[in-house]
N, CA and C atoms of all chains as a GROMACS GRO file, in nm:
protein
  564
    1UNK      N    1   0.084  -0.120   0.000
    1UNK     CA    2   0.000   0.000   0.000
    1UNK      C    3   0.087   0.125   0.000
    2UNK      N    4   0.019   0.209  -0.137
    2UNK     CA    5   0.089   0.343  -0.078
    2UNK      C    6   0.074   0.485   0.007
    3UNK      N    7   0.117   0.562  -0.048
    3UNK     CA    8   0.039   0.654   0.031
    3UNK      C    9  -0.108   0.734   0.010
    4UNK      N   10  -0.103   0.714  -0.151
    4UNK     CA   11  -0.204   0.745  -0.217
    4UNK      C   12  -0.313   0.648  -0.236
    5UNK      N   13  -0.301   0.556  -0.184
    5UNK     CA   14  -0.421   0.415  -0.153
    5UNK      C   15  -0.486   0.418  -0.020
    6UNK      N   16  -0.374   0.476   0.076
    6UNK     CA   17  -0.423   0.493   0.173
    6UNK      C   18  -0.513   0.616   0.188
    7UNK      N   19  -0.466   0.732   0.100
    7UNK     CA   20  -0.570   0.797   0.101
    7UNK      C   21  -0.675   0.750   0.049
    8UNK      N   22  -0.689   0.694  -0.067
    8UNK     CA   23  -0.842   0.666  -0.139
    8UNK      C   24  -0.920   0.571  -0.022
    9UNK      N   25  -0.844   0.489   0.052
    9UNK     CA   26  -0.864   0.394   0.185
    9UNK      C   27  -0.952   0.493   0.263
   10UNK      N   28  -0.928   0.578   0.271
   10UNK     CA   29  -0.984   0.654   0.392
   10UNK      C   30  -1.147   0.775   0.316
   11UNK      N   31  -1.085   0.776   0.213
   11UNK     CA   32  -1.166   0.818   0.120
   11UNK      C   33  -1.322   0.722   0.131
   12UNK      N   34  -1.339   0.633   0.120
   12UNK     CA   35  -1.405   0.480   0.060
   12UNK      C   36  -1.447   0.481   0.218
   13UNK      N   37  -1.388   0.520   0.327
   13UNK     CA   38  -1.431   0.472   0.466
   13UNK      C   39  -1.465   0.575   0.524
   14UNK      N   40  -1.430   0.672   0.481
   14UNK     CA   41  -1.539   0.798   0.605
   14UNK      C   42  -1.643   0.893   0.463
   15UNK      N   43  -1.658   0.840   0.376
   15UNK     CA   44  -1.809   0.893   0.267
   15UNK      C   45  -1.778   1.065   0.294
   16UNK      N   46  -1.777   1.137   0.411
   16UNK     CA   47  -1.788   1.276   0.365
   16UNK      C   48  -1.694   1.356   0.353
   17UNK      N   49  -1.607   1.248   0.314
   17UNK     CA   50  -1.442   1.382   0.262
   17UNK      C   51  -1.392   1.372   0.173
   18UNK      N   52  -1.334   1.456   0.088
   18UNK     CA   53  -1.295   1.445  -0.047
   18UNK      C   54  -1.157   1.379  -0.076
   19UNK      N   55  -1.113   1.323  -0.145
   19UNK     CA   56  -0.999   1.302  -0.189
   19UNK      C   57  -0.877   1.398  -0.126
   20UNK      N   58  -0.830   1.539  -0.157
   20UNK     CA   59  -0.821   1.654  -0.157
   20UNK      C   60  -0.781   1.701   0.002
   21UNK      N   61  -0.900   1.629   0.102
   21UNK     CA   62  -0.914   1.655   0.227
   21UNK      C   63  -0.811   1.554   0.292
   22UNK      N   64  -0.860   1.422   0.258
   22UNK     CA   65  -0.789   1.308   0.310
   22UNK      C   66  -0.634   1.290   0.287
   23UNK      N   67  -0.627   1.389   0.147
   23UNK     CA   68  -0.413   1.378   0.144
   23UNK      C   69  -0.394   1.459   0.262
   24UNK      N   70  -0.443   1.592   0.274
   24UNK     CA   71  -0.385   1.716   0.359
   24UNK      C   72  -0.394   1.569   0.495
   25UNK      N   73  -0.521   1.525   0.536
   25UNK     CA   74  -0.494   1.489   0.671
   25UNK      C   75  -0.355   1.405   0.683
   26UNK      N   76  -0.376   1.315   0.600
   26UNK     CA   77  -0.208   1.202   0.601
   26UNK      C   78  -0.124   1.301   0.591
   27UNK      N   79  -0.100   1.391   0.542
   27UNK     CA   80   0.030   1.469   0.529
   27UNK      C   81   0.073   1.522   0.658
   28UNK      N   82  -0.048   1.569   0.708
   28UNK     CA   83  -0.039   1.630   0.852
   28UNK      C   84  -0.005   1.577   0.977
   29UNK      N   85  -0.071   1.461   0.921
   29UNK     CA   86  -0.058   1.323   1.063
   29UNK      C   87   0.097   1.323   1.041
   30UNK      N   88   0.133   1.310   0.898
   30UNK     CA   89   0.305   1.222   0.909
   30UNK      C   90   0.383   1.351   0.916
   31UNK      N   91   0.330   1.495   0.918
   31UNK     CA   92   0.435   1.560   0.973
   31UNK      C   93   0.450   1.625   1.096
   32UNK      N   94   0.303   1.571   1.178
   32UNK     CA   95   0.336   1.609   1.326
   32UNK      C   96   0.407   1.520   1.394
   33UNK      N   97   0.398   1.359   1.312
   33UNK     CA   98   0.506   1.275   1.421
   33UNK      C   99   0.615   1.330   1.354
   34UNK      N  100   0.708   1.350   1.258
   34UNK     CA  101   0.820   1.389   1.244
   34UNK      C  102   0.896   1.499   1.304
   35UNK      N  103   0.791   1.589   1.294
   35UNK     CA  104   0.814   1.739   1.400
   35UNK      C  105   0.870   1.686   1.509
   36UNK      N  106   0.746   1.623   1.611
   36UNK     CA  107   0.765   1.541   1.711
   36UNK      C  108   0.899   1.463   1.728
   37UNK      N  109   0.970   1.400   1.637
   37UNK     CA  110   1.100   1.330   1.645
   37UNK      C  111   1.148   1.419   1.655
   38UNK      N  112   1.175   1.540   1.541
   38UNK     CA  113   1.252   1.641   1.536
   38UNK      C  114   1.280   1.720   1.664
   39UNK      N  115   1.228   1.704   1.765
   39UNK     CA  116   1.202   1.810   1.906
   39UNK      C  117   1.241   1.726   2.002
   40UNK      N  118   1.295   1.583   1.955
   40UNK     CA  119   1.339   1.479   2.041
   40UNK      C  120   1.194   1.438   2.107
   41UNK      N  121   1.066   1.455   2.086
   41UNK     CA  122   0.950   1.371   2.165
   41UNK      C  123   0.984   1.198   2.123
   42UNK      N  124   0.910   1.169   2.169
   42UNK     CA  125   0.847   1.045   2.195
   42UNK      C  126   0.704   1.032   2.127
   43UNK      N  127   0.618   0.950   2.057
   43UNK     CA  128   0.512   0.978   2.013
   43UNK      C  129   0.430   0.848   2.008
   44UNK      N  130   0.356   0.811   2.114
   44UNK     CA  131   0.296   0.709   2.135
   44UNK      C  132   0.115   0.724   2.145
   45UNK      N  133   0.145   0.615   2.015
   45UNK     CA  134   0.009   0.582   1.951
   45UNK      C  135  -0.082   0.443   1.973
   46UNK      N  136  -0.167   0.466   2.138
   46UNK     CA  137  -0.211   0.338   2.193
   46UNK      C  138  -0.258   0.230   2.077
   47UNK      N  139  -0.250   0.112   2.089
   47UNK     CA  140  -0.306  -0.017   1.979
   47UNK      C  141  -0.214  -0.015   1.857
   48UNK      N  142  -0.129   0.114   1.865
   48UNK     CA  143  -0.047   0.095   1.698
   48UNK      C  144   0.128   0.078   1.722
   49UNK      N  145   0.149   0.179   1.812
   49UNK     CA  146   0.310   0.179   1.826
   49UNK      C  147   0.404   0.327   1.879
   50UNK      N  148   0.462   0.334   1.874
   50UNK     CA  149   0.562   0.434   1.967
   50UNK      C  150   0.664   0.440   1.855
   51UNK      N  151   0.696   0.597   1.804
   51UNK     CA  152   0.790   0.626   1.741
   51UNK      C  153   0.920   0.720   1.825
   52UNK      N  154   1.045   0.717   1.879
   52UNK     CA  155   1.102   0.735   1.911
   52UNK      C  156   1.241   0.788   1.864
   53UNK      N  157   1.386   0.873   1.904
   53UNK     CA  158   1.469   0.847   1.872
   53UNK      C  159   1.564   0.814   1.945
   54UNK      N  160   1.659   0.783   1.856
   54UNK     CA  161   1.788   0.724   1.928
   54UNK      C  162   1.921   0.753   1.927
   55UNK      N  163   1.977   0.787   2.020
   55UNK     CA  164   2.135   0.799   1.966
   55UNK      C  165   2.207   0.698   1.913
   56UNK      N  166   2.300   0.798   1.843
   56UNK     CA  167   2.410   0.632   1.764
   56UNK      C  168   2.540   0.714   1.815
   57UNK      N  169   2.601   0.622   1.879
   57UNK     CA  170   2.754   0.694   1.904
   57UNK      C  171   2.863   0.662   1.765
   58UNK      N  172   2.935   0.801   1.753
   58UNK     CA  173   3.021   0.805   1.631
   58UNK      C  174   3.113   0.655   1.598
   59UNK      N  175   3.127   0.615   1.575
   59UNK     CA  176   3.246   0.492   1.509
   59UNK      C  177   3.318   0.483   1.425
   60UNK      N  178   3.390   0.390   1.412
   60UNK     CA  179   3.493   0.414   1.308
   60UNK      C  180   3.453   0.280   1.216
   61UNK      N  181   3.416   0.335   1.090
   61UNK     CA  182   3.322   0.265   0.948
   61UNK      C  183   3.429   0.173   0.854
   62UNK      N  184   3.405   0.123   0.754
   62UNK     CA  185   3.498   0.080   0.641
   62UNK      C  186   3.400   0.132   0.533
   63UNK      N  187   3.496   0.170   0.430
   63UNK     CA  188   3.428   0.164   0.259
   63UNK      C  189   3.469   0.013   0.232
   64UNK      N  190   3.344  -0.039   0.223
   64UNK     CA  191   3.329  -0.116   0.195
   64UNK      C  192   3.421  -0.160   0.062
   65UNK      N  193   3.400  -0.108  -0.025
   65UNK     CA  194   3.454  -0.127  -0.175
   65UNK      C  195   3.610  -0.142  -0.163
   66UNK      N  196   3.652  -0.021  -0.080
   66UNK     CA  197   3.796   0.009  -0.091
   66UNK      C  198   3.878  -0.034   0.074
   67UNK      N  199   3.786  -0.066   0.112
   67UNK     CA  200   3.836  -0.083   0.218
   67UNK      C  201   3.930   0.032   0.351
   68UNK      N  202   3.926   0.097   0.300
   68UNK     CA  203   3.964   0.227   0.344
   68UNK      C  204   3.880   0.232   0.520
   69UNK      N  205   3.915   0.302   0.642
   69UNK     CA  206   3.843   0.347   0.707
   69UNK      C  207   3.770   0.494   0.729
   70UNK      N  208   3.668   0.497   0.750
   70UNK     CA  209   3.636   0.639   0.724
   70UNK      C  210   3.552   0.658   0.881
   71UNK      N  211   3.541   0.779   0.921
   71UNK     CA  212   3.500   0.785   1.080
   71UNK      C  213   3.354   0.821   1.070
   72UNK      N  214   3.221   0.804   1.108
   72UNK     CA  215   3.090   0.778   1.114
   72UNK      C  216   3.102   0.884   1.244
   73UNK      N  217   3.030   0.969   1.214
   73UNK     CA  218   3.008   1.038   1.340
   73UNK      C  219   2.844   1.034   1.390
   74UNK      N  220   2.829   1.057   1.490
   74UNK     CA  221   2.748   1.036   1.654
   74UNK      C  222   2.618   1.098   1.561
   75UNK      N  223   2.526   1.071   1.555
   75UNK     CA  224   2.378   1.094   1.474
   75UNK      C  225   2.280   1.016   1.598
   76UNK      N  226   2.146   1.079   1.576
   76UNK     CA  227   2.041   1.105   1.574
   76UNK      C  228   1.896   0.983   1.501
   77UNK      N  229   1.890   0.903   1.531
   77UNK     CA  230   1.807   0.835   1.389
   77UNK      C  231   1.624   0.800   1.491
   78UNK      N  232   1.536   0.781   1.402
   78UNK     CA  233   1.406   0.730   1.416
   78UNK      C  234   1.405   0.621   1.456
   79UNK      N  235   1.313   0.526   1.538
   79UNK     CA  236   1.291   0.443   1.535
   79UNK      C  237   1.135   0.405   1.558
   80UNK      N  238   1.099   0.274   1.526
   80UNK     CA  239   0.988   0.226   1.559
   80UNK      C  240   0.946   0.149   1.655
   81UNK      N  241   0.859   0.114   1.725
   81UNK     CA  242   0.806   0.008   1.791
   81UNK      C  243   0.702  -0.043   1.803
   82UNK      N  244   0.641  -0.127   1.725
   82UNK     CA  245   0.504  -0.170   1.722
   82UNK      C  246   0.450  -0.204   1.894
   83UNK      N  247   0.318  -0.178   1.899
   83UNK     CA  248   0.247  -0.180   2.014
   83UNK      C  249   0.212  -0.355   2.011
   84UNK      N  250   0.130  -0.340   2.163
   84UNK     CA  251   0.078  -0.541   2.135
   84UNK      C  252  -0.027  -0.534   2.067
   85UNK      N  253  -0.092  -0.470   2.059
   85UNK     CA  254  -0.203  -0.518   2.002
   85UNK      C  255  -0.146  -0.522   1.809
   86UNK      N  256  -0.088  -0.433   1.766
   86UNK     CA  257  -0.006  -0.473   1.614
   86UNK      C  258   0.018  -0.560   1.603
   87UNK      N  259   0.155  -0.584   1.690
   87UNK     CA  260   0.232  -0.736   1.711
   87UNK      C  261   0.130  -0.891   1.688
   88UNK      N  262   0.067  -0.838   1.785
   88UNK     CA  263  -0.043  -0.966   1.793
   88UNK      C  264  -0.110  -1.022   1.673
   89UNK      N  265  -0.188  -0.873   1.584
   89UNK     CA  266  -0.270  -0.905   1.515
   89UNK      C  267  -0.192  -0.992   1.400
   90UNK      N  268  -0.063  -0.891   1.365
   90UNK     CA  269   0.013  -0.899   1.239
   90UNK      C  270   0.047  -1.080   1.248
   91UNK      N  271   0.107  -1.125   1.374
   91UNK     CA  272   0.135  -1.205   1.402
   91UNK      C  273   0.053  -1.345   1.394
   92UNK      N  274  -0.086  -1.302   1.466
   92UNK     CA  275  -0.162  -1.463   1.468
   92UNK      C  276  -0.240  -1.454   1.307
   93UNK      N  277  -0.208  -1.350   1.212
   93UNK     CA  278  -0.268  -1.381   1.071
   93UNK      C  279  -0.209  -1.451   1.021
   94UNK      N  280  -0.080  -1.532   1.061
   94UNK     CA  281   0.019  -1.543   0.953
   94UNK      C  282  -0.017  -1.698   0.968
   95UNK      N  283   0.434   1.339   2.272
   95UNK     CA  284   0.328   1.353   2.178
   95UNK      C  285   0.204   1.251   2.175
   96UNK      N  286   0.044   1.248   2.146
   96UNK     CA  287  -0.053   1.127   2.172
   96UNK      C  288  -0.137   1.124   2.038
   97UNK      N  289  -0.186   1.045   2.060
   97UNK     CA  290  -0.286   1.102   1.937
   97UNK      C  291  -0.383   1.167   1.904
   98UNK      N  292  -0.431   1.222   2.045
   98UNK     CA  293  -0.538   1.332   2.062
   98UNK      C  294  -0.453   1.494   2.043
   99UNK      N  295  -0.311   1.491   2.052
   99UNK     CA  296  -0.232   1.606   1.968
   99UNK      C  297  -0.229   1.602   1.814
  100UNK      N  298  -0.233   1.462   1.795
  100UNK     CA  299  -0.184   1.488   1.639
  100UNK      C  300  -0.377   1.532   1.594
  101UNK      N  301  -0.431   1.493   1.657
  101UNK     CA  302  -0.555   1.528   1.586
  101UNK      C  303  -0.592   1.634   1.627
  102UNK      N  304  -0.557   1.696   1.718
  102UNK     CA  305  -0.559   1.831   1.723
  102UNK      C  306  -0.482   1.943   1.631
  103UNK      N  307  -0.401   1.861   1.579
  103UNK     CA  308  -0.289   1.930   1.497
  103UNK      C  309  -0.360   1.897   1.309
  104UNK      N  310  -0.420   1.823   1.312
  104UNK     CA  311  -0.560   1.823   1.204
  104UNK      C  312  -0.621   1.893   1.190
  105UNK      N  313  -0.711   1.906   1.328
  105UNK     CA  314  -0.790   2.017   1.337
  105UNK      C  315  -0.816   2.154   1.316
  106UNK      N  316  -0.662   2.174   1.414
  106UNK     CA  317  -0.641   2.327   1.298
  106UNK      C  318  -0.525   2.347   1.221
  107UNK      N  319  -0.559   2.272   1.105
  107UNK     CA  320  -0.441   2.335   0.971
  107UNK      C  321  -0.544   2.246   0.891
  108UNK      N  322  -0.663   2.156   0.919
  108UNK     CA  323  -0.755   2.118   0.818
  108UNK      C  324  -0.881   2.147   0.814
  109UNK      N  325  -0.925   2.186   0.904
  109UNK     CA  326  -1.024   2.241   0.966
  109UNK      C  327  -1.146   2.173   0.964
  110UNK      N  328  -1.106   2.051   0.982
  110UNK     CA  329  -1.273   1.926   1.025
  110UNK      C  330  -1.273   1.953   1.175
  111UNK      N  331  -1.371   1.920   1.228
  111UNK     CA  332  -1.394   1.953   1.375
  111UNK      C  333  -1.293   1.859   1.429
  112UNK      N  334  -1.342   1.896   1.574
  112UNK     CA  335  -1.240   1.788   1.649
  112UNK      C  336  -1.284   1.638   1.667
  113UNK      N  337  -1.390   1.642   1.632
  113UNK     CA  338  -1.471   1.486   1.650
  113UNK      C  339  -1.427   1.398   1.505
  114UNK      N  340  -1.438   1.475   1.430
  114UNK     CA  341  -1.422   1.391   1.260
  114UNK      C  342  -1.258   1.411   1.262
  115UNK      N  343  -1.189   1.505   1.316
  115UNK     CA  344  -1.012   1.483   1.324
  115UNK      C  345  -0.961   1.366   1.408
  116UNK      N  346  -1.033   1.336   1.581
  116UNK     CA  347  -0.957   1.232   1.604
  116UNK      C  348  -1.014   1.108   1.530
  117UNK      N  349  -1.147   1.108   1.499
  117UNK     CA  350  -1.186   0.981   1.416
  117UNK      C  351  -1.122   0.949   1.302
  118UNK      N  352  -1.057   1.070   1.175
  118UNK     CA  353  -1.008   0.990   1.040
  118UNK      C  354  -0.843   0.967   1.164
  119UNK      N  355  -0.784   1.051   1.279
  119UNK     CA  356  -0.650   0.963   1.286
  119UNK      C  357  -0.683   0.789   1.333
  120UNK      N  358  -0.755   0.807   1.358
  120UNK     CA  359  -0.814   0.665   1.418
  120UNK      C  360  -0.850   0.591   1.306
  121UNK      N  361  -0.890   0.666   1.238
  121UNK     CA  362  -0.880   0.573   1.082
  121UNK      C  363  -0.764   0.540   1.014
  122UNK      N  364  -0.707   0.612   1.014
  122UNK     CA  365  -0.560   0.596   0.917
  122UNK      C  366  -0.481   0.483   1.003
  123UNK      N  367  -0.468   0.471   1.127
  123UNK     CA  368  -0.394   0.420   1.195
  123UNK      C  369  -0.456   0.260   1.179
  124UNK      N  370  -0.623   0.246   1.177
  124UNK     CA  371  -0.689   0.127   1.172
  124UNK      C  372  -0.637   0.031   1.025
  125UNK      N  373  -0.625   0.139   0.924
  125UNK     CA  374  -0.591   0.092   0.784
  125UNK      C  375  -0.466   0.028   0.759
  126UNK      N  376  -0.396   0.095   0.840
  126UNK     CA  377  -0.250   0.075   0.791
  126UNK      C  378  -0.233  -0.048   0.896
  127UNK      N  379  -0.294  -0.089   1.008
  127UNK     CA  380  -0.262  -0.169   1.058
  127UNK      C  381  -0.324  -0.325   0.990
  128UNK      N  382  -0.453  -0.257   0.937
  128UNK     CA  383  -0.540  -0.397   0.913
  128UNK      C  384  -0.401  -0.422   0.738
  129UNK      N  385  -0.389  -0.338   0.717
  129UNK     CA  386  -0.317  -0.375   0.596
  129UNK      C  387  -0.212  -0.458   0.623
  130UNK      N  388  -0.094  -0.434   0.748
  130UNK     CA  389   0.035  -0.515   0.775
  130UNK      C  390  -0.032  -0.634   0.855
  131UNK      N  391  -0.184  -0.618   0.916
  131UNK     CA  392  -0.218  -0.752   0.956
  131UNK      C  393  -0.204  -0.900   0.810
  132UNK      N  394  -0.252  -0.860   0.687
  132UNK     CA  395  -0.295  -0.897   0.559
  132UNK      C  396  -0.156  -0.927   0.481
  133UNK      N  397  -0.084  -0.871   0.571
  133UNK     CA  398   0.085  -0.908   0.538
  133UNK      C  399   0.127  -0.832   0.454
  134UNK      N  400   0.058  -0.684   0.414
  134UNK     CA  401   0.118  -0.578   0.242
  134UNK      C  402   0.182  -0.476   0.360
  135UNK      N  403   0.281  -0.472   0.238
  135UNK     CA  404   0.378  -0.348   0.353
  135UNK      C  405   0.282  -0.228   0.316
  136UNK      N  406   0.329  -0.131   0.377
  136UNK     CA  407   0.259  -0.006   0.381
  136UNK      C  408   0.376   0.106   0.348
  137UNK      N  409   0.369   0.204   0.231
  137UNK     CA  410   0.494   0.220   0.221
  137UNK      C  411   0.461   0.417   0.181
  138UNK      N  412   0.481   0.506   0.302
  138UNK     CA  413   0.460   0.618   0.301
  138UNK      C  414   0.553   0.678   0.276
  139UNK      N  415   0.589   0.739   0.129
  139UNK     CA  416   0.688   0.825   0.066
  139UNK      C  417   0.690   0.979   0.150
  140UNK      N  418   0.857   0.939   0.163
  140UNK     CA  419   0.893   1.128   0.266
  140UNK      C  420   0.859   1.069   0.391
  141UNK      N  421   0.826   0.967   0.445
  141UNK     CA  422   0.784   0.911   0.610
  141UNK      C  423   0.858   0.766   0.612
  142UNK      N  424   0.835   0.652   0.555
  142UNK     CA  425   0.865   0.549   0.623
  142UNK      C  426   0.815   0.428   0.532
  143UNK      N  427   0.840   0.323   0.545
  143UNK     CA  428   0.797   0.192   0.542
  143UNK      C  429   0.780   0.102   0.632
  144UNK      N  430   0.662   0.082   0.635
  144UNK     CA  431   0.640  -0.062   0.762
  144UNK      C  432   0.636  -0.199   0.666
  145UNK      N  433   0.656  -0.258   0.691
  145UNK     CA  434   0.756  -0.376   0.687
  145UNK      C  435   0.661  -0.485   0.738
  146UNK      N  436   0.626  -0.603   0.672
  146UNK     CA  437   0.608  -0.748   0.766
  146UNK      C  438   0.699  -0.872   0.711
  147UNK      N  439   0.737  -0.866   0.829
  147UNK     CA  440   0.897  -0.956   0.805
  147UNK      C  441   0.838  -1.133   0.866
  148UNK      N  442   0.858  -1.256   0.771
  148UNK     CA  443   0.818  -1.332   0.801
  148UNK      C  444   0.929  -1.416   0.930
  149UNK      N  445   0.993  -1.426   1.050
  149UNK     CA  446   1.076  -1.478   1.127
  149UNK      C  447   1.076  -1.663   1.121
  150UNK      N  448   1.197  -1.664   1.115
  150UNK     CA  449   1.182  -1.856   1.073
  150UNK      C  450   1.185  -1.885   1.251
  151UNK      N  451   1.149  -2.007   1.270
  151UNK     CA  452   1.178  -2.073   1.404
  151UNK      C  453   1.305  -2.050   1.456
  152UNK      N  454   1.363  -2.026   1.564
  152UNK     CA  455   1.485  -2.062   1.632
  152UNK      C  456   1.508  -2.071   1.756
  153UNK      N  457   1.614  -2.168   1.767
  153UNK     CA  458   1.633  -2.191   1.933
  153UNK      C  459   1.720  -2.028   1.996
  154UNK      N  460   1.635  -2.014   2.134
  154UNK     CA  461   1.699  -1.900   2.191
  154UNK      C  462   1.735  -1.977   2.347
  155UNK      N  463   1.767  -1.880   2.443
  155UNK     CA  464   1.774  -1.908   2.592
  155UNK      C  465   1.711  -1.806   2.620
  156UNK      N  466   1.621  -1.836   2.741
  156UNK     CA  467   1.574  -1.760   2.845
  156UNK      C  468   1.707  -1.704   2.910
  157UNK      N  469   1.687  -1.528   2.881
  157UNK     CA  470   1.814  -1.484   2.955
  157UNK      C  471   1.819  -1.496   3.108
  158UNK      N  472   1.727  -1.553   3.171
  158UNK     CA  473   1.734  -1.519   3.327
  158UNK      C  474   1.779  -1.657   3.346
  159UNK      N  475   1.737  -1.747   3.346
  159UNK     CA  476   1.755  -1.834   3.357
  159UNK      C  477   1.821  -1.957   3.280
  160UNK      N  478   1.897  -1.925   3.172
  160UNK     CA  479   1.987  -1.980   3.061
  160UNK      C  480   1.904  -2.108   3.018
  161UNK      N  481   1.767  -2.087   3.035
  161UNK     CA  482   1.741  -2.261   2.959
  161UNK      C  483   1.723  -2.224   2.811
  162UNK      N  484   1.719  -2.307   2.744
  162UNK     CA  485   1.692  -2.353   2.603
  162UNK      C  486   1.584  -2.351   2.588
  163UNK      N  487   1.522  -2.268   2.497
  163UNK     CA  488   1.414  -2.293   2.448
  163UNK      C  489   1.401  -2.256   2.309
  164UNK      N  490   1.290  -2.273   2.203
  164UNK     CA  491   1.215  -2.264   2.075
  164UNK      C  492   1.177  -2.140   2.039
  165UNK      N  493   1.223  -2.081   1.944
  165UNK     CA  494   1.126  -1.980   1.951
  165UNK      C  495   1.088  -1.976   1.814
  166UNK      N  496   0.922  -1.976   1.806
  166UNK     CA  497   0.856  -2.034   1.711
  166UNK      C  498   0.878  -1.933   1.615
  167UNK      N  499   0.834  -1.978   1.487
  167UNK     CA  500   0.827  -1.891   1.362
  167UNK      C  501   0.695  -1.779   1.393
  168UNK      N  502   0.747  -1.677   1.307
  168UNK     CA  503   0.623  -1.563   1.403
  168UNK      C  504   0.657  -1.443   1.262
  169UNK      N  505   0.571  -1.362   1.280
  169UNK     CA  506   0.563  -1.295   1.192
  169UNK      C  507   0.561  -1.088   1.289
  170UNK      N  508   0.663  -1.037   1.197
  170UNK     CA  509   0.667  -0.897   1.307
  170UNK      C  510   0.704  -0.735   1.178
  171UNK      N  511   0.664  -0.707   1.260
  171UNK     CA  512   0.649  -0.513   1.190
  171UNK      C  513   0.846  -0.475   1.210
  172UNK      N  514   0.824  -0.426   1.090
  172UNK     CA  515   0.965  -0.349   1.101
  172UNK      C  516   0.958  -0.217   1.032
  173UNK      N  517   0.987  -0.087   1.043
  173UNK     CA  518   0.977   0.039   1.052
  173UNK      C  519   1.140   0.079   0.957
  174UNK      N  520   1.136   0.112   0.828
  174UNK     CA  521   1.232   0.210   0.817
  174UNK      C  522   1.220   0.319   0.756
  175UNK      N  523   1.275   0.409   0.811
  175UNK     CA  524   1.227   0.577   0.844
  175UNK      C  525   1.309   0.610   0.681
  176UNK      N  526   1.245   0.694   0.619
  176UNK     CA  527   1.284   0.702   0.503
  176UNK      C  528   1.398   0.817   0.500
  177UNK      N  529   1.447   0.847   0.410
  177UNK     CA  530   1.579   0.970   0.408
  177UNK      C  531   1.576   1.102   0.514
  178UNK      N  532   1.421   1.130   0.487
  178UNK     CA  533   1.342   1.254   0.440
  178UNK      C  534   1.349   1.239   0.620
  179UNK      N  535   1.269   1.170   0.723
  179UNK     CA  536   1.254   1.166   0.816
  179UNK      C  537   1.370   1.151   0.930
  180UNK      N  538   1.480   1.084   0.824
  180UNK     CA  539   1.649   1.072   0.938
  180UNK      C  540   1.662   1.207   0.924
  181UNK      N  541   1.653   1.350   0.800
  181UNK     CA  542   1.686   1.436   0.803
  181UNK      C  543   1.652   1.534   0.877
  182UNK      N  544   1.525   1.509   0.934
  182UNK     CA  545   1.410   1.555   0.985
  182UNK      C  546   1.474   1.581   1.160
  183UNK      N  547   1.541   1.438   1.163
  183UNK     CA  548   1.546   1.398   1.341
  183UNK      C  549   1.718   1.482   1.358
  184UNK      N  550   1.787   1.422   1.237
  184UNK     CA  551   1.920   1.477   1.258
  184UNK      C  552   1.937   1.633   1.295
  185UNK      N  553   1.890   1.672   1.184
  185UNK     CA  554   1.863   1.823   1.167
  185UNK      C  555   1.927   1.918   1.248
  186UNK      N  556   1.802   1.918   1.357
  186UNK     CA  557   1.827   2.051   1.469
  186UNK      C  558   1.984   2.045   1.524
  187UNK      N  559   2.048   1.935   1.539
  187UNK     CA  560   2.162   1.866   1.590
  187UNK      C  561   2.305   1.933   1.510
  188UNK      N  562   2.290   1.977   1.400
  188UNK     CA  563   2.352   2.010   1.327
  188UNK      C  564   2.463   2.129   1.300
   0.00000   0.00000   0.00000
């Protein structure tokens, strides 16, 4: 699914909003959790999951190709965590 | 951050009330989950990809207690944050 399915998804399931309406909301939803990362929050979404970040301490990398070392410095990254009730569902479908 | 912010954060920059804002986040979140229940990734350009990763069986240990045990084949969500969103978190850091 993309993002534009998911809109027509939501389109098809709530009858009184337009196409038009339903991008702005997804857009909005996915840029208040990012904001939210961006400000260092935490953003926990009961039954779905917890988006978080994390530190990475700097290290020392290889190029792969050349083998060379090159130094990786200390970043910032996203992460996810599915909730139980996700886990569960995703899980006993299979 | 909860999800009665992000739908507040709908509310005003889309301007559906507050009743039809937390209901479509409650929608979007229902979709995308029933979708990775159904096993289709979900794949939001500029945000992320969720992921259903099929896990084969393997033997683990109970860390408390070092016994041996099974751990069955299982099926789980995996999250990777797309360019757009590491840039997002790195950013302010910068």
């Amino acid at each position: 699914m993309t993002k534009s399915e998911l809109v027509d998804a939501i389109v098809s399931l709530e009858g009184q909003i337009t196409r038009r309406e339903a991008e702005v909301v997804v857009n909005n939803i996915l840029t208040a959790i990012g904001d939210a990362l961006g400000r260092g929050e935490r953003v926990e979404l009961r039954g779905f999951g917890s988006f978080y970040t994390k530190e990475r301490d700097a290290r020392v990398g290889r190029n792969p190709k050349t083998g060379a070392s090159v130094s990786v410095p200390a970043k910032i990254v996203p992460q996810f965590k599915p909730g139980k009730e996700l886990r569960d569902r995703v899980d006993s479908a299979s | 951050m909860t999800k009665a912010e992000i739908a507040q954060s709908v509310h005003d920059h889309v301007g559906l009330s507050k009743k039809e804002s937390g209901q479509i986040v409650e929608s979007v979140l229902d979709i995308i989950r029933q979708t990775l229940t159904n096993g289709e990734d979900v794949k939001l350009s500029g945000f992320g990809h969720f992921m259903v990763r099929a896990k084969h069986e393997r033997r683990g240990r109970n860390p408390k207690t070092g016994d041996e045990i099974t751990i069955s084949s299982r099926r789980v969500v995996t999250f990777r944050a797309s360019h757009l969103l590491k840039q997002k978190v790195i950013g302010g850091d910068e």
